[in-house]
TORKOL-4160 file (C-alpha; in steps of 0.2 Angstrom, whole numbers, padded with zeros to 4 digits, m for minus):
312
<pt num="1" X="0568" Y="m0106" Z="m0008"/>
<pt num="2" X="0549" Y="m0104" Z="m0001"/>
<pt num="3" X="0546" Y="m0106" Z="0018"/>
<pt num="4" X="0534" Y="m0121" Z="0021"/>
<pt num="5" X="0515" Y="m0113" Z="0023"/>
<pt num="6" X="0505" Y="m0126" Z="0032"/>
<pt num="7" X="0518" Y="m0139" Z="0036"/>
<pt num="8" X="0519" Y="m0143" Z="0054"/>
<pt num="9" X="0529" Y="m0155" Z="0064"/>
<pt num="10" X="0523" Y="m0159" Z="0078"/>
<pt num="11" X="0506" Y="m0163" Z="0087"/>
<pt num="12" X="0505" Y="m0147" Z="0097"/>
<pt num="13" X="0493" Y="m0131" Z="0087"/>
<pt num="14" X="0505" Y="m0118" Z="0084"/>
<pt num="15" X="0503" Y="m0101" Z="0073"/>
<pt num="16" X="0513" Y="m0110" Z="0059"/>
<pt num="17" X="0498" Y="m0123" Z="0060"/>
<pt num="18" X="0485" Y="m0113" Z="0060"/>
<pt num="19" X="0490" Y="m0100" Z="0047"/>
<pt num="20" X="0493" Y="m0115" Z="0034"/>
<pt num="21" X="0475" Y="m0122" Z="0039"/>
<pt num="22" X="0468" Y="m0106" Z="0030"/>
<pt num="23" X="0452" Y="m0097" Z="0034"/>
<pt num="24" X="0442" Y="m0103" Z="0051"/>
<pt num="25" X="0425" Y="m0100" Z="0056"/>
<pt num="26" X="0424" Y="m0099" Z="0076"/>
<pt num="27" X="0417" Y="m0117" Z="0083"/>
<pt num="28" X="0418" Y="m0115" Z="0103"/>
<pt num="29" X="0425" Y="m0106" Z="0117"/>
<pt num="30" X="0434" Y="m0119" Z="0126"/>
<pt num="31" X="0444" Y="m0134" Z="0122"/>
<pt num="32" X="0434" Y="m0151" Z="0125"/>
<pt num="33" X="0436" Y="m0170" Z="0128"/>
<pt num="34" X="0421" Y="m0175" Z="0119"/>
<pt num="35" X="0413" Y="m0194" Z="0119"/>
<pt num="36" X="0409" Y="m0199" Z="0100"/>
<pt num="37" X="0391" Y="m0195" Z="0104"/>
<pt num="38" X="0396" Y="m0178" Z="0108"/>
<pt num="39" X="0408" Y="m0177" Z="0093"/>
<pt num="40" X="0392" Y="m0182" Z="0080"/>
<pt num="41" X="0379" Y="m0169" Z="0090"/>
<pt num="42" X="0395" Y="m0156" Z="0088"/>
<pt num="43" X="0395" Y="m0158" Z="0067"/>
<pt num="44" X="0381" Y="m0150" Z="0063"/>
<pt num="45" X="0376" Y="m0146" Z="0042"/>
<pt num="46" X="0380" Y="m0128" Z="0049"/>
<pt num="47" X="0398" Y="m0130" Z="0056"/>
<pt num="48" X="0402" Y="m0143" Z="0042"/>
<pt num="49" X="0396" Y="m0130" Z="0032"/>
<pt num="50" X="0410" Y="m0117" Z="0040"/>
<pt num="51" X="0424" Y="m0129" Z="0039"/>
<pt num="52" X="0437" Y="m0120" Z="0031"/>
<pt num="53" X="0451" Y="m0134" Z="0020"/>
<pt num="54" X="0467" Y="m0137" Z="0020"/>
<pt num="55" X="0481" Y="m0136" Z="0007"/>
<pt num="56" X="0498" Y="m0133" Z="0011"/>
<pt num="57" X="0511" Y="m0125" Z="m0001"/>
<pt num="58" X="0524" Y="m0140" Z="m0007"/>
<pt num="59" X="0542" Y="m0129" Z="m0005"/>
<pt num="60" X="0549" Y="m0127" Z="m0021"/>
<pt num="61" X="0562" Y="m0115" Z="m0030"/>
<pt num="62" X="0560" Y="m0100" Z="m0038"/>
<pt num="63" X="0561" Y="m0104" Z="m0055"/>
<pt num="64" X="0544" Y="m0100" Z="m0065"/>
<pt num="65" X="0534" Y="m0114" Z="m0070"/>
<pt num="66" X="0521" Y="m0118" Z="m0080"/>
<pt num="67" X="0503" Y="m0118" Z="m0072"/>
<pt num="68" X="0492" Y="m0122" Z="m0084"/>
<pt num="69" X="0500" Y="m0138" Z="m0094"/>
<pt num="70" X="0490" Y="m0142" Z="m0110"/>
<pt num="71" X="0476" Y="m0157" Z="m0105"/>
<pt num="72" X="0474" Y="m0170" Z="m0117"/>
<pt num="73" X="0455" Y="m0174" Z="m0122"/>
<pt num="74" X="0451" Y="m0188" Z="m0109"/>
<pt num="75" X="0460" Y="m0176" Z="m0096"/>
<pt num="76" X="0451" Y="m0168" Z="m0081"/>
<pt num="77" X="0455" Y="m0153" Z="m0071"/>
<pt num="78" X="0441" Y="m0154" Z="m0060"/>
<pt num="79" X="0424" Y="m0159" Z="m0062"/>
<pt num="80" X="0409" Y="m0166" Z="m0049"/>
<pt num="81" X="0410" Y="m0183" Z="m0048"/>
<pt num="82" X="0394" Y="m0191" Z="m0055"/>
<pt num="83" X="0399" Y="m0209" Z="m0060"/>
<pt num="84" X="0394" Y="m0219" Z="m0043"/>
<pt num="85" X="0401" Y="m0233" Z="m0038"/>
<pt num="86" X="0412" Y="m0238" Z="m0024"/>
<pt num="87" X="0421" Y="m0221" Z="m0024"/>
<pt num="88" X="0403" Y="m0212" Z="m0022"/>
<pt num="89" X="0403" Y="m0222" Z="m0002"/>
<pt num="90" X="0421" Y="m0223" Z="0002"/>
<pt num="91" X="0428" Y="m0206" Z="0000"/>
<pt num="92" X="0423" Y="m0192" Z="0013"/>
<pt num="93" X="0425" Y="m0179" Z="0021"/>
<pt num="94" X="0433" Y="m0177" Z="0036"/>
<pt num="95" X="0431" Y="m0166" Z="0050"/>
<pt num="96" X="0439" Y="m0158" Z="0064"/>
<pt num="97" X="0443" Y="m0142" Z="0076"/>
<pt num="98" X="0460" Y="m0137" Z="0078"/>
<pt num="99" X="0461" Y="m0128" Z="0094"/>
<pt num="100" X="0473" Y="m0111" Z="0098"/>
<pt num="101" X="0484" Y="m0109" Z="0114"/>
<pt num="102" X="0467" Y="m0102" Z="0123"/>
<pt num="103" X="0457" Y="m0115" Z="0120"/>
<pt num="104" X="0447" Y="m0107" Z="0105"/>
<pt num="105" X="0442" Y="m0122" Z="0093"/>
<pt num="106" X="0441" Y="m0117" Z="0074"/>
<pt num="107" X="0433" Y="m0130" Z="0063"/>
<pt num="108" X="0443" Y="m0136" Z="0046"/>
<pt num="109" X="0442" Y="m0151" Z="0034"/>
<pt num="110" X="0452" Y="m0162" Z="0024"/>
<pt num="111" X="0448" Y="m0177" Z="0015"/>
<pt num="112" X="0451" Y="m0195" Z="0017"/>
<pt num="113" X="0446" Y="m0213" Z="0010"/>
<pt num="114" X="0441" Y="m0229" Z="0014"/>
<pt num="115" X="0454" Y="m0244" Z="0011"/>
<pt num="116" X="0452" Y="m0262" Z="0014"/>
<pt num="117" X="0461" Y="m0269" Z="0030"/>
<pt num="118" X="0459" Y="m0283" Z="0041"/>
<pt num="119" X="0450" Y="m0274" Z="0056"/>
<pt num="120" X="0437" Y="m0265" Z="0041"/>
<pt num="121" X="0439" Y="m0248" Z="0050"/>
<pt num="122" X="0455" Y="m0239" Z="0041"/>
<pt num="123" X="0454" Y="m0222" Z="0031"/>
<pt num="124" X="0469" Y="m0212" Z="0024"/>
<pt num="125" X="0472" Y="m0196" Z="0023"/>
<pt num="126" X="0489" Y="m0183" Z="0024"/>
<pt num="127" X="0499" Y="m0182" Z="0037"/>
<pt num="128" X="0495" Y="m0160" Z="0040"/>
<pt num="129" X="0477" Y="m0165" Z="0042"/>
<pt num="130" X="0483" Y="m0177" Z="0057"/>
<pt num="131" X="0484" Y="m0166" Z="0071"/>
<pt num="132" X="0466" Y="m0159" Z="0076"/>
<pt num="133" X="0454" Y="m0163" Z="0087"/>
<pt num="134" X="0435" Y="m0170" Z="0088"/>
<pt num="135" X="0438" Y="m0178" Z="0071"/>
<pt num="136" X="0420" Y="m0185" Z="0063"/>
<pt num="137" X="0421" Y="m0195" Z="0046"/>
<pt num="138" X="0407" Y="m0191" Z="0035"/>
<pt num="139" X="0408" Y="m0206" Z="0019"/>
<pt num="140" X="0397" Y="m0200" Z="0006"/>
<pt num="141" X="0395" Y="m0183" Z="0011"/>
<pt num="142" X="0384" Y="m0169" Z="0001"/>
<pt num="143" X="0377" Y="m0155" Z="0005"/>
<pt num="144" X="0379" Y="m0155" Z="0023"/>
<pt num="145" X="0370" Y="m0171" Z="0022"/>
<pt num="146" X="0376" Y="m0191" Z="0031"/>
<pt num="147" X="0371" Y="m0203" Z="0021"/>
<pt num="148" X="0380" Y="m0217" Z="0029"/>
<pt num="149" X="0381" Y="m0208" Z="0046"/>
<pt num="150" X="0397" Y="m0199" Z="0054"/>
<pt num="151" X="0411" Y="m0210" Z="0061"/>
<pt num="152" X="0423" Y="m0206" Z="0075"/>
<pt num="153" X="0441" Y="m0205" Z="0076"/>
<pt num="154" X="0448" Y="m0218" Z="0087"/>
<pt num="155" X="0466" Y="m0216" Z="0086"/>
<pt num="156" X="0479" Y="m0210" Z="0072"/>
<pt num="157" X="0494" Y="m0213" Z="0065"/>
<pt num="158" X="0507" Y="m0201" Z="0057"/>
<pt num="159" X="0525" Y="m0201" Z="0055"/>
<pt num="160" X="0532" Y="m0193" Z="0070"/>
<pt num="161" X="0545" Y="m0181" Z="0059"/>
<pt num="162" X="0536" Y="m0172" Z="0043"/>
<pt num="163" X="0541" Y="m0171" Z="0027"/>
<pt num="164" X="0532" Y="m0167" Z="0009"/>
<pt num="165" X="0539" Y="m0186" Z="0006"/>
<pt num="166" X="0529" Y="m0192" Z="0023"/>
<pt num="167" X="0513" Y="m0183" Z="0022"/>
<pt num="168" X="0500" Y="m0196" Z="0024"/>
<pt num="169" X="0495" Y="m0205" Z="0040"/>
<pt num="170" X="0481" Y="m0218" Z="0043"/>
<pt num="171" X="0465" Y="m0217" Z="0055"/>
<pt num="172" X="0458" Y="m0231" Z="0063"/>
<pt num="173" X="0437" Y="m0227" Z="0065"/>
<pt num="174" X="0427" Y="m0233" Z="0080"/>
<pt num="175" X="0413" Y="m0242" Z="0074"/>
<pt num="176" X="0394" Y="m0237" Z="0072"/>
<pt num="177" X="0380" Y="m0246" Z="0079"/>
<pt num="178" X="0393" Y="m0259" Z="0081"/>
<pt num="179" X="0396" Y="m0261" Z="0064"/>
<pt num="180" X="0416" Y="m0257" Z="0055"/>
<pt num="181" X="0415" Y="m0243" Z="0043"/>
<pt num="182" X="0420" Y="m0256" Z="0028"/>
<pt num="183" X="0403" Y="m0267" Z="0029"/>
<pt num="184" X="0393" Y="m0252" Z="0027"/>
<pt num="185" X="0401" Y="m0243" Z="0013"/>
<pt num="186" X="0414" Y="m0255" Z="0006"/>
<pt num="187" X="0434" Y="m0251" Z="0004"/>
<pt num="188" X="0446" Y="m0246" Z="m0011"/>
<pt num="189" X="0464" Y="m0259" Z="m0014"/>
<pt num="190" X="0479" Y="m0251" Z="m0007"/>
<pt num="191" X="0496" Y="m0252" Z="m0012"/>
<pt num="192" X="0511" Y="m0249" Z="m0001"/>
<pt num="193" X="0524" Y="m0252" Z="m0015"/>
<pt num="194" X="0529" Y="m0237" Z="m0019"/>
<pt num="195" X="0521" Y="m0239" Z="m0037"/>
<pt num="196" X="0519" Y="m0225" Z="m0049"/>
<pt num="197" X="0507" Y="m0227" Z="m0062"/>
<pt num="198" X="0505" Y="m0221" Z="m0079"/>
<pt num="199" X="0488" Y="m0211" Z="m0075"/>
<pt num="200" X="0478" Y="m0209" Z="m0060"/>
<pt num="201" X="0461" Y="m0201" Z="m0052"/>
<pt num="202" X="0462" Y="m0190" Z="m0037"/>
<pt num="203" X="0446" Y="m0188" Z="m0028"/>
<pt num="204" X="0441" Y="m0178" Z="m0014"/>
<pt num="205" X="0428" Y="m0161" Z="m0006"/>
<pt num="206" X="0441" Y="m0144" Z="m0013"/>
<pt num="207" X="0431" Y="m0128" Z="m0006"/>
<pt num="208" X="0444" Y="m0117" Z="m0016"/>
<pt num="209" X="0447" Y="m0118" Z="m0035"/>
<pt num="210" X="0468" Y="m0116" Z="m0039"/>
<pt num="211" X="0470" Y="m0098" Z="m0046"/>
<pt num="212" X="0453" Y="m0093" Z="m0045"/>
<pt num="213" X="0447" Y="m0088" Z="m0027"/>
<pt num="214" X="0430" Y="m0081" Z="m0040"/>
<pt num="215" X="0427" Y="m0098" Z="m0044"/>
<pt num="216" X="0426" Y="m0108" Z="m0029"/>
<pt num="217" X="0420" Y="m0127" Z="m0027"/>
<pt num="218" X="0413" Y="m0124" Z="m0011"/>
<pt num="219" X="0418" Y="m0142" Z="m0004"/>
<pt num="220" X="0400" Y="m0148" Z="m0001"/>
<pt num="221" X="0401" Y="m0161" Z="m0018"/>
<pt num="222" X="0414" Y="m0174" Z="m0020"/>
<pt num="223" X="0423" Y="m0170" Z="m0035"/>
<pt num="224" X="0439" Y="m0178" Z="m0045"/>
<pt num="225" X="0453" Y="m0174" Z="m0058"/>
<pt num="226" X="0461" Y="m0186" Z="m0070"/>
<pt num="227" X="0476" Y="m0186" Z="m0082"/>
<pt num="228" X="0493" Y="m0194" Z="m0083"/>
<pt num="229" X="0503" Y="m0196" Z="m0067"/>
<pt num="230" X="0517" Y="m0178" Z="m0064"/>
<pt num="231" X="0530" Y="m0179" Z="m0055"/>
<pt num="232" X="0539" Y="m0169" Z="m0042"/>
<pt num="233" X="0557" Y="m0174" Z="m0041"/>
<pt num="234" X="0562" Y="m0163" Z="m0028"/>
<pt num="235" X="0552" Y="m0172" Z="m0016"/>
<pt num="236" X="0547" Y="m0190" Z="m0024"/>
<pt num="237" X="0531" Y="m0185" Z="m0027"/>
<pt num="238" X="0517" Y="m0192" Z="m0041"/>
<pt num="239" X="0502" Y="m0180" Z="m0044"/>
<pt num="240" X="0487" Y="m0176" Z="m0056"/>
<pt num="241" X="0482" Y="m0161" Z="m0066"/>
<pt num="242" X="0472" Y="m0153" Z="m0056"/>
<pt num="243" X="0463" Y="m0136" Z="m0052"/>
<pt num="244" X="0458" Y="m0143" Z="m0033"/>
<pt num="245" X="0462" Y="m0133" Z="m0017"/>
<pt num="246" X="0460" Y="m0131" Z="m0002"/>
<pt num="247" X="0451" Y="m0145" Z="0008"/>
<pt num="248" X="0456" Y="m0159" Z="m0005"/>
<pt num="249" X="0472" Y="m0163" Z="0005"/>
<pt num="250" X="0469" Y="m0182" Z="0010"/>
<pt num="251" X="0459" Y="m0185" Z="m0004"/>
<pt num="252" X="0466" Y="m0204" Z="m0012"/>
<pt num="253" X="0475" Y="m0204" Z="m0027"/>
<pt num="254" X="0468" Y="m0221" Z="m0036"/>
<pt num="255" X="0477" Y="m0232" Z="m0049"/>
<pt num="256" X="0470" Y="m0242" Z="m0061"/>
<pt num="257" X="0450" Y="m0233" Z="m0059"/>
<pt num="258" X="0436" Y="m0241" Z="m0067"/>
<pt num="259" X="0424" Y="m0226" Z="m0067"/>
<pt num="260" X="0411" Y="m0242" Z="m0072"/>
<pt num="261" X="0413" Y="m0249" Z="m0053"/>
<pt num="262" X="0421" Y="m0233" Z="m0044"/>
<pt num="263" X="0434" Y="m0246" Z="m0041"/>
<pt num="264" X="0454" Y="m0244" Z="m0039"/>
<pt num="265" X="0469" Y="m0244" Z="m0029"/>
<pt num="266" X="0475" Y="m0231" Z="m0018"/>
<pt num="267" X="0494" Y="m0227" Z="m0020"/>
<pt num="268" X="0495" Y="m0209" Z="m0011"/>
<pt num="269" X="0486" Y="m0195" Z="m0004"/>
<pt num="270" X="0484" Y="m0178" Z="m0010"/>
<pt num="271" X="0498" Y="m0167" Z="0000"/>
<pt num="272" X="0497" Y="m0149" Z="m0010"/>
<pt num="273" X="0502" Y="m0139" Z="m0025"/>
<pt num="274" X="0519" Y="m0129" Z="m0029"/>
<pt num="275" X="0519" Y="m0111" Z="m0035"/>
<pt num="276" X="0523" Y="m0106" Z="m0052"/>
<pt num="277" X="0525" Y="m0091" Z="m0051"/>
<pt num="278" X="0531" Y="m0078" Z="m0038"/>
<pt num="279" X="0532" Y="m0059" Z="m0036"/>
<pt num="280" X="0548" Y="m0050" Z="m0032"/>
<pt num="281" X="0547" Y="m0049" Z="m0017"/>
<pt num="282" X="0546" Y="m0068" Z="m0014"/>
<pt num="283" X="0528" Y="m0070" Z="m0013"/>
<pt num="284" X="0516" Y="m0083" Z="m0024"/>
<pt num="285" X="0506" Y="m0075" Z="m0036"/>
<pt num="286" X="0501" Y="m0092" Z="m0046"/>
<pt num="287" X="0499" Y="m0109" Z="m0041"/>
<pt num="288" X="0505" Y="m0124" Z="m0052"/>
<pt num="289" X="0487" Y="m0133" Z="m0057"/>
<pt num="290" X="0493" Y="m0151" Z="m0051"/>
<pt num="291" X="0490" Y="m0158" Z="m0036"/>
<pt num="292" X="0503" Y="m0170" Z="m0026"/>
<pt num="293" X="0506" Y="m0184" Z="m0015"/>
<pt num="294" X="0519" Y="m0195" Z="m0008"/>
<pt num="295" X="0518" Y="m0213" Z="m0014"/>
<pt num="296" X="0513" Y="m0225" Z="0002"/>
<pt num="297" X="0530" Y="m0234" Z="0004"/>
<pt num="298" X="0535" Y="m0244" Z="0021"/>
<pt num="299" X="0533" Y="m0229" Z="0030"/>
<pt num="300" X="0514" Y="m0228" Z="0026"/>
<pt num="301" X="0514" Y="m0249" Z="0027"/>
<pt num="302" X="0520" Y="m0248" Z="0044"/>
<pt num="303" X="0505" Y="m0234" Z="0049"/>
<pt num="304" X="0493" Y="m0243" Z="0040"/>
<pt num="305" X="0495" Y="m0260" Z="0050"/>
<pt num="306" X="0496" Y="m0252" Z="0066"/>
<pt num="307" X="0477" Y="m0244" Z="0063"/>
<pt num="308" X="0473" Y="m0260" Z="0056"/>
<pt num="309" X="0478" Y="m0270" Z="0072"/>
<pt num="310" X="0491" Y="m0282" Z="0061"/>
<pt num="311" X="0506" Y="m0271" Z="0069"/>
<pt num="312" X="0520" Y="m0285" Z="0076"/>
């Protein structure tokens, strides 16, 4: 059985958090509270540039696997996303430092997305991407450019115990210019029913390309990946086929996607990957090319209504 990389359980930055957060690019000296005005002149194109992603290894056994399973001809591994549409404004990238016990800030990202709620000013994304600090929203994002502005994190909510199984967590924004994040750019549908489709979409801003550190996507394009839904038994997970990596955890798995409106339902967020292959000694030598996610169930109903302020 692998060891988790990346998981963490708590709210306190420890070595197990930072390790699994990947590569940094140092951000400041000292550990800040910041005001939201502060937080949007701290995310510069430069330091969004530097943020490194995050894409923790799903434990699994031992057993070899197959990475590369045969796509059928409307399948997608992973490909910019050109279409437009909704998909285009409410998928982001999200920002944030993740500070180590002497106060040294490294930058990272993740990804999250928009969903409709009753206060307009929810995004989802996974639970290991919950846990940093001066977190700015970037919808749209390209190219180190804002198109609809950077929003501020105003508070977060993520199970208390982590799991693969309880790796999402939902962010209520503060608004801009007194506006809610979900009049300027709109919202995808979201399920809580624990659904698993037949097929899905994955979207999100991968720096890293699965198997091929050569080849990277460089996380400054929002890209997606297609095919029918995989499975992950050992955790109850649903995933895509897909060679996205690090960066594209939080990215929203959507159901039922018309790529004419960029329109669909969100059932999950992107978690991580499991290994296919390992060395003797233990190590990961090839990553499975699927990406997984828990499927939003109470537990993610529950987060979901206390960032949209309909919590009882």
């Amino acid at each position: 059985m692998m060891g988790f990389r990346g998981w963490h359980v708590t709210t306190a930055v420890s070595a197990v958090l930072l390790m699994g957060l990947g590569t940094f690019a140092p951000a400041s000296a000292t550990q800040l509270e910041r005001s939201p005005g502060e937080i949007r002149e701290f995310w510069t194109p430069e330091r969004m540039r530097e943020a490194a992603g995050s894409d923790p290894l799903i434990p699994g056994g031992t057993e070899k696997r197959d990475a590369r399973i045969p796509l059928g001809t409307e399948d997608e591994l992973g490909a910019p996303w050109t279409g437009g549409g909704d998909i285009a404004s409410t998928a982001g990238r999200l920002f944030f430092n993740v500070y180590d016990e002497e106060g040294n800030a490294q930058v990272s990202s993740c990804s999250a997305n928009v969903v409709e709620s009753e206060n307009k000013s929810v995004i989802m994304s996974a639970n290991h991407c919950a846990h940093g600090q001066d977190y700015l929203f970037v919808p749209g994002y390209h190219d180190g450019e804002m198109p609809y502005g950077g929003w501020t994190v105003n508070e977060i909510f993520a199970p208390e115990r982590f799991t693969p199984s309880t790796d999402f967590a939902a962010f209520r924004l503060d608004k801009l210019e007194d506006l809610p994040i979900q009049d300027v750019v709109g919202a995808q549908a979201v399920s809580f029913d624990g659904i698993r489709p037949d097929r899905m979409n994955v979207f999100g801003y991968p720096r890293e390309r699965t198997n091929e550190p050569e080849n990277p996507y460089g996380g400054e394009r929002l890209n997606y990946s297609e095919s029918d839904t995989r499975d992950n038994a050992q955790w109850g997970m649903i995933g895509v086929a897909s060679d996205m990596a690090h960066g594209v955890s939080g990215g929203p798995f959507l159901a039922d996607f018309d790529p004419a409106t960029g329109k669909g339902t969100q059932v999950a967020v992107v978690s991580g990957s499991t290994c296919a292959e390992y060395s003797e000694e233990g190590e990961c030598t090839v990553m499975e090319e699927t990406v997984y996610g828990a499927p939003f169930n109470e537990v993610a109903r529950a987060l979901y209504e206390q960032a949209a302020g309909i919590a009882a």
